[in-house]
BADRENSE-397933 format. One record per residue (C-alpha): x, y, z; residue in three letters. Coordinates in nm, 4 decimals, always signed. Each point is the difference from the previous one (the first is absolute). Layout:
<sites>
<site x="X" y="Y" z="Z" aa="ALA"/>
...
</sites>
This chain:
<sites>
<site x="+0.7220" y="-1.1812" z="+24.7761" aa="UNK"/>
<site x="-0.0605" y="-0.1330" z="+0.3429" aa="UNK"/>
<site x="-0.3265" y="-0.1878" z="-0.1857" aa="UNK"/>
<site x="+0.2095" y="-0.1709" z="-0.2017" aa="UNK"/>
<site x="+0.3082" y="-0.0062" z="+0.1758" aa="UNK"/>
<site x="+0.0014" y="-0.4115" z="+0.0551" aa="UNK"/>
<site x="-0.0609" y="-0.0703" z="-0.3871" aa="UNK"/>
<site x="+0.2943" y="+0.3270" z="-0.0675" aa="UNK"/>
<site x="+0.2256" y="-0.2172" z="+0.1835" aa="UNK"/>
<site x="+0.0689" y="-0.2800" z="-0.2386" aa="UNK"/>
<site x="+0.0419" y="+0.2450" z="-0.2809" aa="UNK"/>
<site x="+0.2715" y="+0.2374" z="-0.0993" aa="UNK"/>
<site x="-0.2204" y="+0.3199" z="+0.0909" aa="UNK"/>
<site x="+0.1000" y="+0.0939" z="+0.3546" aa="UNK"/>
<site x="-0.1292" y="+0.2910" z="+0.2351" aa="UNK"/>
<site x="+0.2800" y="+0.2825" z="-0.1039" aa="UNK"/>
<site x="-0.0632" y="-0.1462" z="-0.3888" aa="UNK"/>
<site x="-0.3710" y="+0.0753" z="+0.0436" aa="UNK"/>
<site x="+0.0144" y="+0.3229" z="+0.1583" aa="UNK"/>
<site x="+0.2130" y="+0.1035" z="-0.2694" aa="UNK"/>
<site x="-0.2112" y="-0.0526" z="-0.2660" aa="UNK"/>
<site x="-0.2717" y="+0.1646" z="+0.1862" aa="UNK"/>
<site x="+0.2252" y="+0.2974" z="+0.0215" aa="UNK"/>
<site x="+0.0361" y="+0.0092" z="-0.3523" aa="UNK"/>
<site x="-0.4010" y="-0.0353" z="-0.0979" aa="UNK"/>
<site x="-0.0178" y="+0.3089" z="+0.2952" aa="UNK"/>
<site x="+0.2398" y="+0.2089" z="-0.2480" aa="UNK"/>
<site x="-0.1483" y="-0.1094" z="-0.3352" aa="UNK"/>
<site x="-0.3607" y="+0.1365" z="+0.0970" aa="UNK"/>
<site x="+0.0610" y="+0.3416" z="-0.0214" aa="UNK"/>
<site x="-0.3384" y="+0.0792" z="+0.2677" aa="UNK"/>
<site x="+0.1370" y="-0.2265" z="+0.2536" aa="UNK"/>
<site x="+0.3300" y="+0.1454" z="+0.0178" aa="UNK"/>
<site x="-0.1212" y="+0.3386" z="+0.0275" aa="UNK"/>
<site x="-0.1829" y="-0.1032" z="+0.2495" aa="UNK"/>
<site x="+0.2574" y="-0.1813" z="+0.1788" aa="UNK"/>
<site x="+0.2304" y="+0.3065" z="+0.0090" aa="UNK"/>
<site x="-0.1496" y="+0.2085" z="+0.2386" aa="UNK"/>
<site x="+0.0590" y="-0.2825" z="+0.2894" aa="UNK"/>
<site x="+0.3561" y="-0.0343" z="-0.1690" aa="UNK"/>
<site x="+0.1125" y="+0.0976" z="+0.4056" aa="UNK"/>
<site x="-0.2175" y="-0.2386" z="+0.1516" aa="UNK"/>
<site x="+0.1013" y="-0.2727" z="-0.2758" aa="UNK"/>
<site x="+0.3768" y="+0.0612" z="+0.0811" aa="UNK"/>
<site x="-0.1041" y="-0.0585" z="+0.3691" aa="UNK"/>
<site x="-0.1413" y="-0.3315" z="-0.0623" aa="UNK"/>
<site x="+0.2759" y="-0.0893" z="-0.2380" aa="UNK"/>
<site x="+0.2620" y="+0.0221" z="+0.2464" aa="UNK"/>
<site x="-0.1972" y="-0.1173" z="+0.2991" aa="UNK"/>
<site x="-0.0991" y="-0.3143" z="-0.2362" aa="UNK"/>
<site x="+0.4033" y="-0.0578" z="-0.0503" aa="UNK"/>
<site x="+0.0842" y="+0.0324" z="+0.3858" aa="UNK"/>
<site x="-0.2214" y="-0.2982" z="+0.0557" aa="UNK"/>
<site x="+0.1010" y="-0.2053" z="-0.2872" aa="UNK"/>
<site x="+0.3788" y="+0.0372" z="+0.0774" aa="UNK"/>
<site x="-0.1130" y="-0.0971" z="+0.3953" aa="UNK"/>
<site x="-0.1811" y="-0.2849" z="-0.1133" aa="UNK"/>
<site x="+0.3141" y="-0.1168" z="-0.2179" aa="UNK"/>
<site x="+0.2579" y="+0.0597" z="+0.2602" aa="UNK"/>
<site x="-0.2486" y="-0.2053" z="+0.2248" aa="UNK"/>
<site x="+0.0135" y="-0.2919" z="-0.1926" aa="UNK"/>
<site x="+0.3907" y="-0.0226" z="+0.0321" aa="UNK"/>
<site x="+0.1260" y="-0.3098" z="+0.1607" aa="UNK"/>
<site x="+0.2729" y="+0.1798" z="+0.1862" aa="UNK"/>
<site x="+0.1492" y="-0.3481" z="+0.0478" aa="UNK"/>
<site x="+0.0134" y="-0.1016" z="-0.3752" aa="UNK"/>
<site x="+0.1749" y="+0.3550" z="-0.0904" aa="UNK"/>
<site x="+0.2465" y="-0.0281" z="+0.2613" aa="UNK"/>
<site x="+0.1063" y="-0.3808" z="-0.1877" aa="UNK"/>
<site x="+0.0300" y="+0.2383" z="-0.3011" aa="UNK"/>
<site x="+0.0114" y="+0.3284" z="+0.0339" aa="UNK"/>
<site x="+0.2911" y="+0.0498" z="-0.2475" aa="UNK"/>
<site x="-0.2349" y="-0.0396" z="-0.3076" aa="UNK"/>
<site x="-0.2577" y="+0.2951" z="+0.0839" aa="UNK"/>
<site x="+0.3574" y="+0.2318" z="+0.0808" aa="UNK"/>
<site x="+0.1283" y="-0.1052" z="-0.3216" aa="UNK"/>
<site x="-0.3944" y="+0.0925" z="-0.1575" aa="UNK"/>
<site x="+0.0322" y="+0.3508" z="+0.2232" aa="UNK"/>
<site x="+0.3187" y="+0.1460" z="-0.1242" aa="UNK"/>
<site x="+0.1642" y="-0.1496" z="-0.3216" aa="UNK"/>
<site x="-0.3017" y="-0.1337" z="-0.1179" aa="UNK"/>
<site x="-0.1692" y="+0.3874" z="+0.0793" aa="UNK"/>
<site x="+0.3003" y="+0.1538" z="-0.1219" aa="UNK"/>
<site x="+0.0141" y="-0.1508" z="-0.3512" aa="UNK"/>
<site x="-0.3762" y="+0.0332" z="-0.0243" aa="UNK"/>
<site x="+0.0189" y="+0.3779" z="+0.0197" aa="UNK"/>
<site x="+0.3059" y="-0.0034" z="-0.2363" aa="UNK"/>
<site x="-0.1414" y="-0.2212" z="-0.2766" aa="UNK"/>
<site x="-0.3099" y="+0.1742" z="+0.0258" aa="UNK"/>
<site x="+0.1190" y="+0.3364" z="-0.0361" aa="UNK"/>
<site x="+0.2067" y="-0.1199" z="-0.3089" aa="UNK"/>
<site x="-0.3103" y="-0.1517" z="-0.1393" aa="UNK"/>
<site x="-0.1913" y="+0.3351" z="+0.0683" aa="UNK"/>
<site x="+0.2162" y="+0.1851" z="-0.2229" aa="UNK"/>
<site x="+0.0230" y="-0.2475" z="-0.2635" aa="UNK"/>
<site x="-0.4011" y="+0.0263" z="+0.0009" aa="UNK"/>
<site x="-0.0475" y="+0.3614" z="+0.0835" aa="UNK"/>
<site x="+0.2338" y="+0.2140" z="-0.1955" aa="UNK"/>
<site x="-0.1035" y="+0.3722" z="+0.1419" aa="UNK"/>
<site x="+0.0714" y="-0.1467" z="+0.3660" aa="UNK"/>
<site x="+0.3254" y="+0.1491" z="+0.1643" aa="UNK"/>
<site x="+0.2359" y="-0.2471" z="+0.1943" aa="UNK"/>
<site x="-0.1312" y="+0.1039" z="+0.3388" aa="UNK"/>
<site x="-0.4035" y="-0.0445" z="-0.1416" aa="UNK"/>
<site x="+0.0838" y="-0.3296" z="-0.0953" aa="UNK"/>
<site x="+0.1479" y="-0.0840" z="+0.3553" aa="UNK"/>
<site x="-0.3281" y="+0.1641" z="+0.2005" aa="UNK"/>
<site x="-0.2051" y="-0.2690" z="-0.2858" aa="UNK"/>
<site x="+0.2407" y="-0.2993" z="+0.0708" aa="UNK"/>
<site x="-0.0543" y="+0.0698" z="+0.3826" aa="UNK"/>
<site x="-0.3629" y="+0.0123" z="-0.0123" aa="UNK"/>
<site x="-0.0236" y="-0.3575" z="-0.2361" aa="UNK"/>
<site x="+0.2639" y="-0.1254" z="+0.1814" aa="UNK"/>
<site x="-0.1786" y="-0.1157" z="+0.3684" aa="UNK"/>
<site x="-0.3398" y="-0.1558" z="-0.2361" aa="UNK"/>
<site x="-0.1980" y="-0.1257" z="+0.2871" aa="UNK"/>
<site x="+0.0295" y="-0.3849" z="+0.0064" aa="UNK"/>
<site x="-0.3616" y="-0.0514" z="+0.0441" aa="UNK"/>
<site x="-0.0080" y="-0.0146" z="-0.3778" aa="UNK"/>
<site x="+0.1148" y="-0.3610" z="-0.0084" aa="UNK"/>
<site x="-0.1455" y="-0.0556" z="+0.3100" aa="UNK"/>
<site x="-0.1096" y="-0.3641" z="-0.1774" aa="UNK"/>
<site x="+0.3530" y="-0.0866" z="-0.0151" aa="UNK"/>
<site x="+0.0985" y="+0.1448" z="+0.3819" aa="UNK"/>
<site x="-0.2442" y="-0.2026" z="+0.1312" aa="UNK"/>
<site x="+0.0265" y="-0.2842" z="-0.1629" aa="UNK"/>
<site x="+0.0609" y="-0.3161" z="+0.2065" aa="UNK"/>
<site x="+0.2386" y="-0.1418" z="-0.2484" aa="UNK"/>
<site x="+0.2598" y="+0.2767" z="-0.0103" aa="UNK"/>
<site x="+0.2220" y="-0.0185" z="+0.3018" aa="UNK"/>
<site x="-0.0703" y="+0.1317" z="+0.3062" aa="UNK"/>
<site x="+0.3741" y="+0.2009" z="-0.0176" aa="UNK"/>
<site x="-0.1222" y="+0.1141" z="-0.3374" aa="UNK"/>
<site x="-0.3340" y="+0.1147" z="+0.1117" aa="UNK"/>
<site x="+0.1062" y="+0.1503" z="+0.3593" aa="UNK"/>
<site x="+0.3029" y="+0.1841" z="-0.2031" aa="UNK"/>
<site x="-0.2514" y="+0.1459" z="-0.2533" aa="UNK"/>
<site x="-0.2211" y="+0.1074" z="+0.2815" aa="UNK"/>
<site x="+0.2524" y="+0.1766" z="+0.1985" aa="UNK"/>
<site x="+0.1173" y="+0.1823" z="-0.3161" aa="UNK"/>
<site x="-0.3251" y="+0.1134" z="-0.0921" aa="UNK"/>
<site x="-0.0624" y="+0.1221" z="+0.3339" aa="UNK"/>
<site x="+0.3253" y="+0.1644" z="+0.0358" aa="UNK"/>
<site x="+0.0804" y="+0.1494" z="-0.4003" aa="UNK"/>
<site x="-0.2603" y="+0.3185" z="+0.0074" aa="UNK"/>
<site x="+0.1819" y="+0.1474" z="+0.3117" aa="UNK"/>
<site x="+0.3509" y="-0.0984" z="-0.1616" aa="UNK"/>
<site x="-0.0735" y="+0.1847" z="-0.3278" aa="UNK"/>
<site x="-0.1113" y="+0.3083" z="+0.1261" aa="UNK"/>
<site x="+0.2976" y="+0.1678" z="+0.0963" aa="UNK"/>
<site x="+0.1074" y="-0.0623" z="-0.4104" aa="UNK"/>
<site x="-0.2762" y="+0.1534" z="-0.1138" aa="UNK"/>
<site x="+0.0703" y="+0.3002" z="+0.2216" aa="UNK"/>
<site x="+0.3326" y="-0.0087" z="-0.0910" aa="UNK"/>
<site x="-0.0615" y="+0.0109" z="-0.3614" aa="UNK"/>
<site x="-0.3126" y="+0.2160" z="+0.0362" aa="UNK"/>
<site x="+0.2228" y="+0.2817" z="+0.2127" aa="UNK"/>
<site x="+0.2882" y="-0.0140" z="-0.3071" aa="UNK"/>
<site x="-0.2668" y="+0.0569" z="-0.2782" aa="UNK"/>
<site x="-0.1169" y="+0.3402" z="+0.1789" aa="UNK"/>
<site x="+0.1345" y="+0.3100" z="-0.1812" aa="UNK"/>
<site x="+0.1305" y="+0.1215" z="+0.3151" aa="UNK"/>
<site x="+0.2699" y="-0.1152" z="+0.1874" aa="UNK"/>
<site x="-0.0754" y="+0.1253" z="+0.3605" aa="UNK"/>
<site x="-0.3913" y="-0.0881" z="-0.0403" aa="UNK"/>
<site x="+0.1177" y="-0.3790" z="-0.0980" aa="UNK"/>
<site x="+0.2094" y="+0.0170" z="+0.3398" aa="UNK"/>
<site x="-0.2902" y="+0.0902" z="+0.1495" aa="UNK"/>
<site x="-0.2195" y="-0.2148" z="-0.0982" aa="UNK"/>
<site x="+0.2147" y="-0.2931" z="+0.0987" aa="UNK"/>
<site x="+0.1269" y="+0.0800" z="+0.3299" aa="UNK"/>
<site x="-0.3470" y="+0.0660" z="+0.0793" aa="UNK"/>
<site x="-0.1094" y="-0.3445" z="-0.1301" aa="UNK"/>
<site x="+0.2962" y="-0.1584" z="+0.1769" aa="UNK"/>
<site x="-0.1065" y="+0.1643" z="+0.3322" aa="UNK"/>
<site x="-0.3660" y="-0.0891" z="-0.0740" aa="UNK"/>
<site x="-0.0328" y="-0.3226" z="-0.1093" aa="UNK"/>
<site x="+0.2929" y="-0.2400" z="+0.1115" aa="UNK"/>
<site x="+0.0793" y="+0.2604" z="+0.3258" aa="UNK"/>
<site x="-0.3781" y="+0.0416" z="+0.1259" aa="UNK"/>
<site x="-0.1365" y="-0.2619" z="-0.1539" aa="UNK"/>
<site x="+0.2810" y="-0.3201" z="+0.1119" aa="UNK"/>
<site x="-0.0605" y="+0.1513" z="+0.3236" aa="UNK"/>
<site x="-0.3959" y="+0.0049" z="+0.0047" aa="UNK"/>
<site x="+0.0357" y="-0.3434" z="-0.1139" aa="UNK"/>
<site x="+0.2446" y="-0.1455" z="+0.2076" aa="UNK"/>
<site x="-0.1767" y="+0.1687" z="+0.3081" aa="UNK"/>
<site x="-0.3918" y="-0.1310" z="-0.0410" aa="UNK"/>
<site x="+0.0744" y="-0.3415" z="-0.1807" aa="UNK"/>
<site x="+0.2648" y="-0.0872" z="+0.3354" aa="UNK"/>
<site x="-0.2213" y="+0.1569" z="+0.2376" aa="UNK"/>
<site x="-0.3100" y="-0.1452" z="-0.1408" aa="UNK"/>
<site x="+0.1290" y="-0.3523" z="-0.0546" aa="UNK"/>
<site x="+0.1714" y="+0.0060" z="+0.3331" aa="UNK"/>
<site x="-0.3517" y="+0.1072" z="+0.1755" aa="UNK"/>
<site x="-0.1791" y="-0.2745" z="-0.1718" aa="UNK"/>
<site x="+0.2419" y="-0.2419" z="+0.0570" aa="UNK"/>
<site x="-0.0612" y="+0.0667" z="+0.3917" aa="UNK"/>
<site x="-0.3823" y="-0.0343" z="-0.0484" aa="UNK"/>
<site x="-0.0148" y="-0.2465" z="-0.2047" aa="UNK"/>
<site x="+0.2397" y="-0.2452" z="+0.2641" aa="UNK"/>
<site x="-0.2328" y="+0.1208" z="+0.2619" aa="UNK"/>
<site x="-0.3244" y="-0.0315" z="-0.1866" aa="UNK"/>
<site x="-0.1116" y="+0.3341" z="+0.0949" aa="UNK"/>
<site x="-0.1566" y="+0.0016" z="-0.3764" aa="UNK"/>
<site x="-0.2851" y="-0.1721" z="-0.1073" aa="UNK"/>
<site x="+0.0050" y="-0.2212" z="-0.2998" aa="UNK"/>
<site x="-0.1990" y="+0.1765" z="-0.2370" aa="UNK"/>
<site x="+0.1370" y="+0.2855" z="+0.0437" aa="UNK"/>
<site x="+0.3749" y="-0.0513" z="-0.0552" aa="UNK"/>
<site x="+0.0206" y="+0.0679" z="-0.3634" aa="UNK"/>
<site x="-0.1092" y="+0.3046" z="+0.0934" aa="UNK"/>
<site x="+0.2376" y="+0.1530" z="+0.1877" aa="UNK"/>
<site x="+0.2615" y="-0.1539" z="-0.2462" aa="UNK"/>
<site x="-0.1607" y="+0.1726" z="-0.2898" aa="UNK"/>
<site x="-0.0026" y="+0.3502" z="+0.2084" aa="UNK"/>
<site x="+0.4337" y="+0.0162" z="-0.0071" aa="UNK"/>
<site x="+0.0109" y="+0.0888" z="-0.3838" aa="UNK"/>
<site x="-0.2956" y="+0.2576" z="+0.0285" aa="UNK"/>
<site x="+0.1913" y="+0.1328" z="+0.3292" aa="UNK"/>
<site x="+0.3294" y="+0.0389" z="-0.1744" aa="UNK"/>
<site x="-0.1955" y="+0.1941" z="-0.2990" aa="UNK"/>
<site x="-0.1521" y="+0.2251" z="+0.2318" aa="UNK"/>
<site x="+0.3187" y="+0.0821" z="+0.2074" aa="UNK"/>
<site x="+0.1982" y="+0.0342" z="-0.3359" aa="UNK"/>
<site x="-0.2514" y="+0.2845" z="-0.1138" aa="UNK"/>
<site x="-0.0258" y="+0.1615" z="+0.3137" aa="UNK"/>
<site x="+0.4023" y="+0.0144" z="+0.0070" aa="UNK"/>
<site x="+0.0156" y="+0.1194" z="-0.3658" aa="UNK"/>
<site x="-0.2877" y="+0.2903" z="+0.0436" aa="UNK"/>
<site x="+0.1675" y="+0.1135" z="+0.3379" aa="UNK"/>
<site x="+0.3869" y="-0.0008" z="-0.1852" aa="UNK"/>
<site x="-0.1651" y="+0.2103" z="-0.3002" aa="UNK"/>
<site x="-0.1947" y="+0.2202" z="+0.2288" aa="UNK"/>
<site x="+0.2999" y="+0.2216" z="+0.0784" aa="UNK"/>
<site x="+0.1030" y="+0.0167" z="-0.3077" aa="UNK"/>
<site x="-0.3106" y="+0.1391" z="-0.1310" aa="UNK"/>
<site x="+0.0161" y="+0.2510" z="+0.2876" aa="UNK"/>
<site x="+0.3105" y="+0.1194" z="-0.1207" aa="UNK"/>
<site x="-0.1156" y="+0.0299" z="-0.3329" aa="UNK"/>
<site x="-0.2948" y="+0.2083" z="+0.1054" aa="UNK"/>
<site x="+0.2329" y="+0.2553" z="+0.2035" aa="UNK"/>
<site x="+0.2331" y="+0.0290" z="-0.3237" aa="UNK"/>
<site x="-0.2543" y="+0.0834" z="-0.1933" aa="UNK"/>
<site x="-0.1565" y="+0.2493" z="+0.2211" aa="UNK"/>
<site x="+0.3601" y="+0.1281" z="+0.0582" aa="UNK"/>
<site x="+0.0606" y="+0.0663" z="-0.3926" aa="UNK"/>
<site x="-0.3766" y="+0.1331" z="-0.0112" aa="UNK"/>
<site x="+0.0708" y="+0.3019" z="+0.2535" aa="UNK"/>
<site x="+0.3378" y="+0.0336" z="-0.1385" aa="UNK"/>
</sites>
């Protein structure tokens, strides 16, 4: 893509458009997929490092001044504009896909709902569009994948069988992802900014090497955020072990 990537530009095929149809060819040939399934781990790896960076490098290009003019369009785009996504598309889902229960249809309608913007990327960055059009897309493309999770949590925890193990499951998400991980986040990205701030205003870094250290922050905060999530589920695990040794002597 990369190759090509000047002459991809004036067309309607961007990056995330490409890369899905080269997911698709992947499945269709039967070989490659087989293939491709025993690094399914590693894959997943690279999948979600490759969206840490691409939601840096939007939130990056944010003109905090612009959405501070208009920030009320990207709240608007955040929480009725989110809400009535996931509603409409849950209605739709049923409409389509008659064996789905009400909660399936939610946990489908939450996953469609935050579609990465990068899709009409030709639009976002067009020159034309205005800039409060374009910075309010931006920040809601940045923002939407976080904000739909706890739906599809929600509605994934009320389509399990069980009651308690659907409690479970979403406390434990709750305490994971927006406990933990706000906190990770909040933590390096302050920290970090605030450190290169300093060296920055006292040119302690060298030129070159400043994109660097800005491109380290999103790797850092994946990196803390899995260390925090192995050490919270290694107890747990413990405990399991000892119950199940327990009910073994028994």
């Amino acid at each position: 893509y990369s190759l090509l990537s000047r002459r991809l530009q004036q067309t309607v095929i961007t990056a995330p458009i490409f890369f899905t149809g080269a997911g698709v060819l992947i499945v269709l040939i039967s070989h490659s997929a087989s293939a491709f399934e025993v690094e399914r781990r590693s894959f997943l790896a690279l999948a979600e490092l490759g969206l840490v960076m691409t939601l840096f490098t939007d939130a990056a290009h944010i003109d905090l001044r612009v959405l501070k003019g208009g920030r009320s369009l990207p709240v608007r785009l955040l929480s009725a504009g989110m809400l009535l996504t996931i509603l409409l598309g849950a209605i739709l889902a049923l409409l389509v896909f008659r064996g789905l229960s009400l909660w399936e249809a939610g946990i489908l309608a939450a996953i469609l709902a935050p579609t990465d913007a990068g899709l009409g990327q030709v639009i976002v960055s067009n020159q034309r569009v205005p800039m409060r059009i374009r910075q309010a897309l931006n920040v809601e493309a940045g923002l939407n994948d976080g904000l739909s999770v706890p739906f599809l949590m929600f509605f994934v925890a009320l389509a399990l069988e069980s009651k308690e193990g659907a409690g479970i499951v979403l406390t434990r998400f709750l305490q994971e992802q927006i406990g933990y991980g706000m906190l990770v986040g909040l933590a390096v990205g302050l920290t970090g900014g605030w450190l290169l701030g300093i060296a920055q205003r006292r040119k302690w870094m060298a030129p070159g090497l400043q994109q660097i250290g800005l491109v380290t922050l999103p790797l850092l905060c994946m990196m803390v955020s899995e260390a925090a999530a192995a050490r919270n589920a290694a107890p747990k695990t413990a405990g399991r072990k000892s119950r199940c040794i327990s009910s073994s002597t028994k």
